[in-house]
Each structure stands twice: as structure tokens, then as C-alpha cells.
MIDOSE-1310 file (N, C-alpha, C; in nm, 2 decimals, decimal comma, always signed):
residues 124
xxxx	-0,56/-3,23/+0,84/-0,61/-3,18/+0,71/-0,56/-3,04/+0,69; -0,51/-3,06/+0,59/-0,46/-2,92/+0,53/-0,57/-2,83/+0,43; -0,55/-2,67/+0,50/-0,67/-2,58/+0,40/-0,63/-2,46/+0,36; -0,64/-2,47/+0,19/-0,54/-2,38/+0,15/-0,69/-2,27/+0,14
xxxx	-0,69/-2,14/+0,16/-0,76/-2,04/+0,12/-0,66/-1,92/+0,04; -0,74/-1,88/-0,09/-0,69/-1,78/-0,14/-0,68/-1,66/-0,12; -0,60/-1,57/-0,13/-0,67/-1,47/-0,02/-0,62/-1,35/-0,11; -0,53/-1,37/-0,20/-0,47/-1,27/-0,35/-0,43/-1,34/-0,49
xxxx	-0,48/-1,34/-0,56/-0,42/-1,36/-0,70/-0,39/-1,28/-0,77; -0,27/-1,25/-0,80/-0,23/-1,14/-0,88/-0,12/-1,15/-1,00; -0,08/-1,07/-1,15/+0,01/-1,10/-1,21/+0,10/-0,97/-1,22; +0,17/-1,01/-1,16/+0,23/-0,80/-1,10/+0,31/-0,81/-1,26
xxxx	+0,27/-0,64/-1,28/+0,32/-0,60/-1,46/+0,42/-0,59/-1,46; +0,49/-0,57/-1,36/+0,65/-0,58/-1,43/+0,73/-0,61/-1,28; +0,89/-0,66/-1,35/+0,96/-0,69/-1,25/+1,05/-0,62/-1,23; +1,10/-0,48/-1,16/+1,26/-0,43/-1,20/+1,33/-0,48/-1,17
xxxx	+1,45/-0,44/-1,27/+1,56/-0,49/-1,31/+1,66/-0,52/-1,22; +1,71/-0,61/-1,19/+1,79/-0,60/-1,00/+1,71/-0,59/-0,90; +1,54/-0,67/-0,87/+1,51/-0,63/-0,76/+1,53/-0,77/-0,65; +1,52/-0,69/-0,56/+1,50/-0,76/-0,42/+1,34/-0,79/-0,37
xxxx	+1,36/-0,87/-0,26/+1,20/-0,92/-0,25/+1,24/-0,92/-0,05; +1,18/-0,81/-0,03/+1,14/-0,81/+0,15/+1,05/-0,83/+0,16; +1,06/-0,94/+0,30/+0,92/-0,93/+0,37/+0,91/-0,86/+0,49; +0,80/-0,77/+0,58/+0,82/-0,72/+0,63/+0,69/-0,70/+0,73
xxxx	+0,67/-0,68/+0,87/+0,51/-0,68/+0,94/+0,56/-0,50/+0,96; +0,47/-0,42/+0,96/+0,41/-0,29/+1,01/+0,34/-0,26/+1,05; +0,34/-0,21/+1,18/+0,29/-0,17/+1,29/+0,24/-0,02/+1,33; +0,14/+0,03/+1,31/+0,02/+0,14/+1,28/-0,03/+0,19/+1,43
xxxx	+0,04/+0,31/+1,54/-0,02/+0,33/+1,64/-0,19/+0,39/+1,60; -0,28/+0,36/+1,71/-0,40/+0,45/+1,69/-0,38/+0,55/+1,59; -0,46/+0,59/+1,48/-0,49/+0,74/+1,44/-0,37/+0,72/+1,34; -0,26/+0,65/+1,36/-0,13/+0,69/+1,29/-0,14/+0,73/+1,10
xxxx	-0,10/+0,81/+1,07/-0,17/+0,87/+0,93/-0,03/+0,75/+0,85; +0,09/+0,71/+0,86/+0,13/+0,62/+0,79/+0,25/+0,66/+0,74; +0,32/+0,64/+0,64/+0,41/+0,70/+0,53/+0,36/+0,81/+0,46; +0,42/+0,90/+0,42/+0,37/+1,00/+0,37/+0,39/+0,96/+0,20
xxxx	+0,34/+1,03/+0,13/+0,31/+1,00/+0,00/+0,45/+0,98/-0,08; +0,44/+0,83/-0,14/+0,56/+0,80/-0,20/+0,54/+0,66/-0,26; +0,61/+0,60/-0,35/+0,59/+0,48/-0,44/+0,73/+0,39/-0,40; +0,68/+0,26/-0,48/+0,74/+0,13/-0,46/+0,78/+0,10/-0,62
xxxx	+0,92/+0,07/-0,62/+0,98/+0,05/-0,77/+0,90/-0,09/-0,81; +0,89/-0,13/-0,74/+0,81/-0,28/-0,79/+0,68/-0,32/-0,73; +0,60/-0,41/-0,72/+0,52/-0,42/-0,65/+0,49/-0,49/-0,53; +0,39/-0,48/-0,49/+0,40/-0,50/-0,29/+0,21/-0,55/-0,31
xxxx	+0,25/-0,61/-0,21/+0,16/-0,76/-0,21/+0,14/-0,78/-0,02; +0,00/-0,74/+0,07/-0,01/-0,75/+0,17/-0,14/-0,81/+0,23; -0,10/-0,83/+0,36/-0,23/-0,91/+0,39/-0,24/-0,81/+0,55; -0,33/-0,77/+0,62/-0,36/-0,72/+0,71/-0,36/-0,82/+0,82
xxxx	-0,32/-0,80/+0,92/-0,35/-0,90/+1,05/-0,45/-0,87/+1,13; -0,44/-0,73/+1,16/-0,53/-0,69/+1,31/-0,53/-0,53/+1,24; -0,63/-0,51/+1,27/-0,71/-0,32/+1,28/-0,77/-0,27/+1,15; -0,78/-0,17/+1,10/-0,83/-0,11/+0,98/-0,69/-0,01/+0,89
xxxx	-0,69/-0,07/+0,77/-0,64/+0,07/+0,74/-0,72/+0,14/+0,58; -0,67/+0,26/+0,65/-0,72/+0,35/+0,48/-0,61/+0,35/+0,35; -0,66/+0,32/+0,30/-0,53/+0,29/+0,16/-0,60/+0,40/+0,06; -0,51/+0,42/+0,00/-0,52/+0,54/-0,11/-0,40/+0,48/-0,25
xxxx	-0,43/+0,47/-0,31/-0,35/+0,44/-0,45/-0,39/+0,57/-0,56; -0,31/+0,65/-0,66/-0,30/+0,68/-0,74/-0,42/+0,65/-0,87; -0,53/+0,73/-0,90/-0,63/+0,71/-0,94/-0,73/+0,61/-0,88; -0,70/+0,64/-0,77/-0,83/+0,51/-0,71/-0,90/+0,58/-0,61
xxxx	-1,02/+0,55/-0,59/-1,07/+0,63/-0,44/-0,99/+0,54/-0,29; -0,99/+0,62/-0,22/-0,96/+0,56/-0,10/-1,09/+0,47/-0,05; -0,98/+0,33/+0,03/-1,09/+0,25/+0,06/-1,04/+0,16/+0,21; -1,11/+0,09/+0,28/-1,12/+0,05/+0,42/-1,08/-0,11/+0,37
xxxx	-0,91/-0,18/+0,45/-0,88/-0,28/+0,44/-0,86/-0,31/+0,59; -0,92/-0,43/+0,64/-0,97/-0,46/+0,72/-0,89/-0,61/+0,76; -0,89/-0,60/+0,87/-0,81/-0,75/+0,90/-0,86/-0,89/+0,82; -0,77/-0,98/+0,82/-0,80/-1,10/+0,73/-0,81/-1,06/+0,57
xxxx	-0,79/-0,92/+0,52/-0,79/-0,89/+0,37/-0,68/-0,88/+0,31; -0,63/-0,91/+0,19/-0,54/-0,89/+0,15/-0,53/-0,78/+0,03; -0,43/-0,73/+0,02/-0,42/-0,61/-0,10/-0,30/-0,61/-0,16; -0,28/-0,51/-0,29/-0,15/-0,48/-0,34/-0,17/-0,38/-0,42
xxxx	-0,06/-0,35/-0,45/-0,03/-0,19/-0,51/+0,10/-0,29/-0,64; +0,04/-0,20/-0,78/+0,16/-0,26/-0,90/+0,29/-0,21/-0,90; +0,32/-0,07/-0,79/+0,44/+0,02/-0,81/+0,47/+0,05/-0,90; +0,60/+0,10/-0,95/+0,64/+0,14/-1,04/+0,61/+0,35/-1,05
xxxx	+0,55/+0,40/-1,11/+0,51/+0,54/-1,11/+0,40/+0,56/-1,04; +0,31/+0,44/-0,99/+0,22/+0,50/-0,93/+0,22/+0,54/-0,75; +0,16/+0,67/-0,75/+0,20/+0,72/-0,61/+0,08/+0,65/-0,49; +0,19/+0,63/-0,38/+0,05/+0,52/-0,30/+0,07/+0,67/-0,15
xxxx	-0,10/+0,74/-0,19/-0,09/+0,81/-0,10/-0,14/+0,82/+0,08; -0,18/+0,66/+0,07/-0,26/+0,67/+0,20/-0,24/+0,51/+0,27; -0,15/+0,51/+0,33/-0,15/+0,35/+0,38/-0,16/+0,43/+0,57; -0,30/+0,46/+0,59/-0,33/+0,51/+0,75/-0,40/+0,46/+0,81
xxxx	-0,37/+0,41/+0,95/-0,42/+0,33/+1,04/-0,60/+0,40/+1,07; -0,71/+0,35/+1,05/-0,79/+0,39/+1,02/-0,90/+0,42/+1,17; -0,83/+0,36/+1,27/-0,89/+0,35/+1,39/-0,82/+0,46/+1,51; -0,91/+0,50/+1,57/-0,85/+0,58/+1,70/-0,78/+0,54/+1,79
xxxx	-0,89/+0,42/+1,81/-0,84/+0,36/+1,98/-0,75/+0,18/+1,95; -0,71/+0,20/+1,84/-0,62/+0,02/+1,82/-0,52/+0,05/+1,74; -0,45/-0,03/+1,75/-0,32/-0,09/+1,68/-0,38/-0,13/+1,55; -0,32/-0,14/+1,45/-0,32/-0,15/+1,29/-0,19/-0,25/+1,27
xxxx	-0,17/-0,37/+1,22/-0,08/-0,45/+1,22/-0,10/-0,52/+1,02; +0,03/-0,49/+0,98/+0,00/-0,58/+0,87/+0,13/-0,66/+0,80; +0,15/-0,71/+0,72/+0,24/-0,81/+0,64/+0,25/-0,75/+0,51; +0,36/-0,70/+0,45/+0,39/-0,67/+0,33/+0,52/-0,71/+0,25
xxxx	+0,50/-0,79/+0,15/+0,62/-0,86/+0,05/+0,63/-0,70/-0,06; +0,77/-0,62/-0,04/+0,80/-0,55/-0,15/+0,88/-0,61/-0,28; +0,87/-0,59/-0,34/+1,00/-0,68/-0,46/+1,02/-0,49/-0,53; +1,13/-0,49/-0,54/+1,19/-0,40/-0,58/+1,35/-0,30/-0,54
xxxx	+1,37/-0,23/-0,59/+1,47/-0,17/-0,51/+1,48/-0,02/-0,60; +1,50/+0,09/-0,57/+1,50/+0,11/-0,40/+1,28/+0,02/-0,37; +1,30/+0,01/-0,22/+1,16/-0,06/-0,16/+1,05/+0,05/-0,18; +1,12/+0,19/-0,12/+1,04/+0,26/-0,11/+1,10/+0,42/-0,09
xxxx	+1,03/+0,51/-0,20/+1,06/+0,67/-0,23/+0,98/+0,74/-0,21; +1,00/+0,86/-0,12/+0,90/+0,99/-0,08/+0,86/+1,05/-0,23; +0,76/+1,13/-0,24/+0,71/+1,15/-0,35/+0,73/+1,32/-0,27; +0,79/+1,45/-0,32/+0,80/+1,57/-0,29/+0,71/+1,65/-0,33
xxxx	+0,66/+1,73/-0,24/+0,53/+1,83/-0,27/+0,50/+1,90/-0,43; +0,62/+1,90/-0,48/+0,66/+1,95/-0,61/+0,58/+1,87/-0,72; +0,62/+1,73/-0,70/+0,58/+1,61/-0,75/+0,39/+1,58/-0,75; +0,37/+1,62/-0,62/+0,21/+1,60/-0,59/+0,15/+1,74/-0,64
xxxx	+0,18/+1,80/-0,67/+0,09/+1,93/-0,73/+0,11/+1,89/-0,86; +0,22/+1,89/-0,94/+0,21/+1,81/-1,07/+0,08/+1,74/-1,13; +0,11/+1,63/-1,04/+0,02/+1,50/-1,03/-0,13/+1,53/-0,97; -0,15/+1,66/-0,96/-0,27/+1,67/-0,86/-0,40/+1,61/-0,99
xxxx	-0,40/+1,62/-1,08/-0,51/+1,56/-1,15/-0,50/+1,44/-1,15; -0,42/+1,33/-1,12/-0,43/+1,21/-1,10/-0,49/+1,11/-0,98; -0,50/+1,21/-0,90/-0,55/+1,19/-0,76/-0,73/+1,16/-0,80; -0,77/+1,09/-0,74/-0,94/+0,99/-0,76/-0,99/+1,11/-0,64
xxxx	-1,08/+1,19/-0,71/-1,17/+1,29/-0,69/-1,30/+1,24/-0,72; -1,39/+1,28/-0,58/-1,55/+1,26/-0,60/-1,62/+1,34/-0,71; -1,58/+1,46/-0,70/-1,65/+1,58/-0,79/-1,62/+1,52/-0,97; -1,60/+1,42/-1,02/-1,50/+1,42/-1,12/-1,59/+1,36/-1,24
């Protein structure tokens, strides 16, 4: 018997123009804080295997994605500032489909002080 579970439904906003579509697993030592702040020309679509991470998206509070969950980010302008392994003592393991090109661009200190009001603040 076959058992289909849903695990993301999504209609990603846009497609760029010439993109590519990687698949990709990433691997998160203990504590590991992740890629440093930077965005995806297109959007990216993941599912977690094993450990916790902290995700951070551009206007969003940061939040705890947990094995067996799946997530995604729309890319394009928005800065993804927190993809960090959220655990001390484990491995952080996950599955990510990027569609775009370039996959993925550092976002420069210059860029994040700009943007600092876009960042999802408690006080706000």
C-alpha cells in the first residue's frame, strides 16, 4: 500500500528567468550558526531530516524547524537571515530544492543596515 502525506503546499510567486532547479542535503555541525545573511534568486523549498534548526526570514520572527517539517522561503529580495543548527550536541541534516540562478548571494553589511527596519523585531 502506498501513503502519500503532504508535508508543503506551496505556489512560489515567481519564476526567474533562466533558472535552474538543485537538489541538495545540508549538513549543520553542533551549534553551527549556518550561511551568513544572503538570499535565493528564486525560491527554495525544504524538508528537515534530523536535528533542529533556527530559520530567520526577512520580516518574520525567527522560528524552530524540527525534523519531519518542511519549509520554504519565496526568494527573490527577501534576505534569509538565519538557517542555524539549533542544537549543541547533534547534527542538523536537511533537503533543499533551490530553483533559481545565481542559487544563492551573501547579503553585505552595507545592505543589512539599510534593511535593518525590515528585520521582525519584538519591541515593534
Amino acid at each position: 500500500m502506498t501513503t502519500l502525506t503532504t508535508l508543503s503546499h506551496e505556489v512560489p510567486p515567481f519564476l526567474p528567468a533562466g533558472a535552474e532547479v538543485m537538489t541538495a542535503t545540508i549538513e549543520l555541525e553542533p551549534a553551527d550558526p549556518g550561511t551568513p545573511p544572503h538570499r535565493h534568486s528564486g525560491p527554495v523549498f525544504g524538508y528537515l531530516i534530523e536535528g533542529e534548526m533556527l530559520f530567520e526570514l526577512e520580516g518574520e520572527p525567527p522560528r524552530i524547524i524540527r525534523a519531519g517539517e518542511a519549509f520554504w522561503e519565496p526568494g527573490g529580495d527577501v534576505i534569509h537571515y538565519l538557517a542555524a543548527n539549533n542544537l549543541p550536541d547533534a547534527w542538523t541534516r536537511f533537503v533543499v530544492v533551490m530553483i533559481g540562478a545565481p542559487m544563492l548571494t551573501l547579503v553585505d553589511a552595507d545592505e543589512l543596515a539599510v534593511r535593518a527596519d525590515r528585520r521582525f523585531r519584538v519591541d515593534r
